[in-house]
C-alpha positions, 0 to 999 in steps of 0.5 A, a space after each residue: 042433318 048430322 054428317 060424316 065425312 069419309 077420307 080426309 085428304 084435300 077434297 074431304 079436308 075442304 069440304 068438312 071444313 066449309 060445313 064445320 065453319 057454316 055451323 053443321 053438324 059434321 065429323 071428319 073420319 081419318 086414320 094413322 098419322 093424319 088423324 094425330 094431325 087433325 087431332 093436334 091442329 084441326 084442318 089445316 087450310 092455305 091458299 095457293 101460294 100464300 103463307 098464312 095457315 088457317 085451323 078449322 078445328 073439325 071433329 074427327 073420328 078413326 072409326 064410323 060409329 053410327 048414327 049419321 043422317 048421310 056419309 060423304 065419301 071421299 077416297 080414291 076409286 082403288 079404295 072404295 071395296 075396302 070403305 063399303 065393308 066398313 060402310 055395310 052396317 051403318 044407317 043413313 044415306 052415302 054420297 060417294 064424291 069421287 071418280 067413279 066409272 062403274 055405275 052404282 050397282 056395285 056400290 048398292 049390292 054391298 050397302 044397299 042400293 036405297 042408300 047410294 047417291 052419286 056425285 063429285 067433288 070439284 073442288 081442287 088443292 094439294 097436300 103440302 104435309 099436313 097443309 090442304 093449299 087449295 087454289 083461290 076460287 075465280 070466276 070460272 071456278 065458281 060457276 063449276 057446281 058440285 054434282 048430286 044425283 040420284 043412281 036412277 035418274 030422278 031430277 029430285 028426291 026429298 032427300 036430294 034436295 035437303 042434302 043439295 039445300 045444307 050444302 049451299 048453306 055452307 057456300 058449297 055450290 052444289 045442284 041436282 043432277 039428273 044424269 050423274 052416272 054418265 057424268 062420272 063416265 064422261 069426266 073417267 073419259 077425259 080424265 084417265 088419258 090427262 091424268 096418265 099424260 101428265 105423270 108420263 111428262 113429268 107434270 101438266 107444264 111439261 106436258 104442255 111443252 110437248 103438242 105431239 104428246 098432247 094430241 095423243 092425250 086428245 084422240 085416247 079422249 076422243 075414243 074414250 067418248 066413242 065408247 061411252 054407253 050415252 051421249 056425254 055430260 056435260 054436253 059441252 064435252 061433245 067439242 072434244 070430237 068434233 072440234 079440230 084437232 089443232 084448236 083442241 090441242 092449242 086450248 088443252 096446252 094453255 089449260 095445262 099451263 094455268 094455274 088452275 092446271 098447276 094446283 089441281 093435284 095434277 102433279 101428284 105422282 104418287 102411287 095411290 094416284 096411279 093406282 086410281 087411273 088404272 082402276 078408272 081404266 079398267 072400269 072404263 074398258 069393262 062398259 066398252 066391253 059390254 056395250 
């Protein structure tokens, strides 16, 4: 299967870089000053916390050029429109690996709906320059899967398997997953309120210092679910309502302080992490709306 990756920021950077090391045939699409970077030192890979670089040289390319079995997109939600114009007159499969809350019929009505797949990167790290520092796996870590699905629903395609198959050949645990789309939903539910709590007290520590803060984060989570088309998935997110509130907000303030937490990318105020919370909202108030 012949790869691209789209987006080279940590999550694309991780990814391109385990299918490159496992032997697959995978491009990595880049631009401006981060593509000259790949170009001169490859991806470069450091755990958190540790001095030591690794380069995985992975080759990149500036424009998508054809001829790829399936595209991996991995953007922000705000720049999807602009990667479906250049996506339009490819062949092949896309999997868009991202958070998205807005269901694939926008994504299909552009490229064409027989070629979207769903899924989520759940891998996590941040960009130190030109340095992807991603948090070492532990226990917990490893028994998250990378989701794939079908937009409509089916537990498995030939396509799906083969795409799940080459990605735990490069260690990447990857699974089928039938109810993709409210996946997104409910990760956008839970997602949006910690992501703009965190910005607002500087960072998931800070955060967590402050429980009045932190239980206002838990009861927008909680509204976010009551508004969801469908029930939640996984169904393990159906404790954050009917838990009390108290246990809730003592379990999210230790999460905050890990360093699962700390080195997720939680602390990334930039503008573009900004931006893609408040598309991730609007996409969120559009289904509440029409439901």
């Amino acid at each position: 299967m012949k790869l691209l990756v789209y987006g080279a920021g940590v999550l694309g950077s991780l990814f391109s870089a385990r299918l490159h090391e496992a032997g697959h045939d995978v491009s990595l699409l880049a631009r401006g000053e981060r593509l000259a970077s790949l170009r001169r030192h490859g991806v470069q890979l450091a755990e958190a916390g540790s001095p030591d670089v690794r380069r995985v040289p992975v080759p990149v390319v500036e424009h998508p050029a054809g001829g790829y079995d399936l595209t991996a997109v991995f953007v922000r939600t705000h720049q999807v429109d602009a990667v479906l114009e250049s996506l339009v007159g490819l062949e092949g499969d896309v999997l868009f690996q991202l958070n998205w809350a807005a269901g694939a019929e926008p994504l299909g009505a552009v490229i064409g709906h027989e070629r979207v797949l769903l899924g989520f990167g759940t891998a996590g790290g941040t960009m130190e320059g030109d340095v992807v520092r991603y948090r070492a796996p532990n226990f917990m870590t490893r028994r998250v899967a990378t989701p794939i699905g079908e937009p409509d629903g089916r537990r498995t395609t030939p396509r799906l398997e083969r795409i799940v198959g080459e990605f735990r050949t490069a260690g990447i645990n990857a699974k089928a997953e039938p109810r993709m789309d409210a996946w997104l939903k409910t990760h956008a539910a839970f997602e949006v309120p910690l992501g703009q709590a965190v910005h607002a007290a500087g960072g998931p520590v800070a955060l967590a210092d402050d429980p009045d803060a932190v239980r206002g984060m838990l009861r927008l989570m909680r509204q976010n679910l009551a508004a969801m088309p469908t029930p939640p998935v996984p169904r393990g997110f159906d404790a954050l309502r009917t838990l009390p509130e108290g246990l809730l907000v003592a379990t999210l303030r230790r999460f905050l302080r890990s360093p699962t937490a700390v080195h997720s990318g939680l602390s990334d105020a930039s503008p573009a992490t900004v931006a893609e919370l408040d598309r991730l909202a609007e996409q969120m108030r559009a289904y509440a709306r029409v439901r």
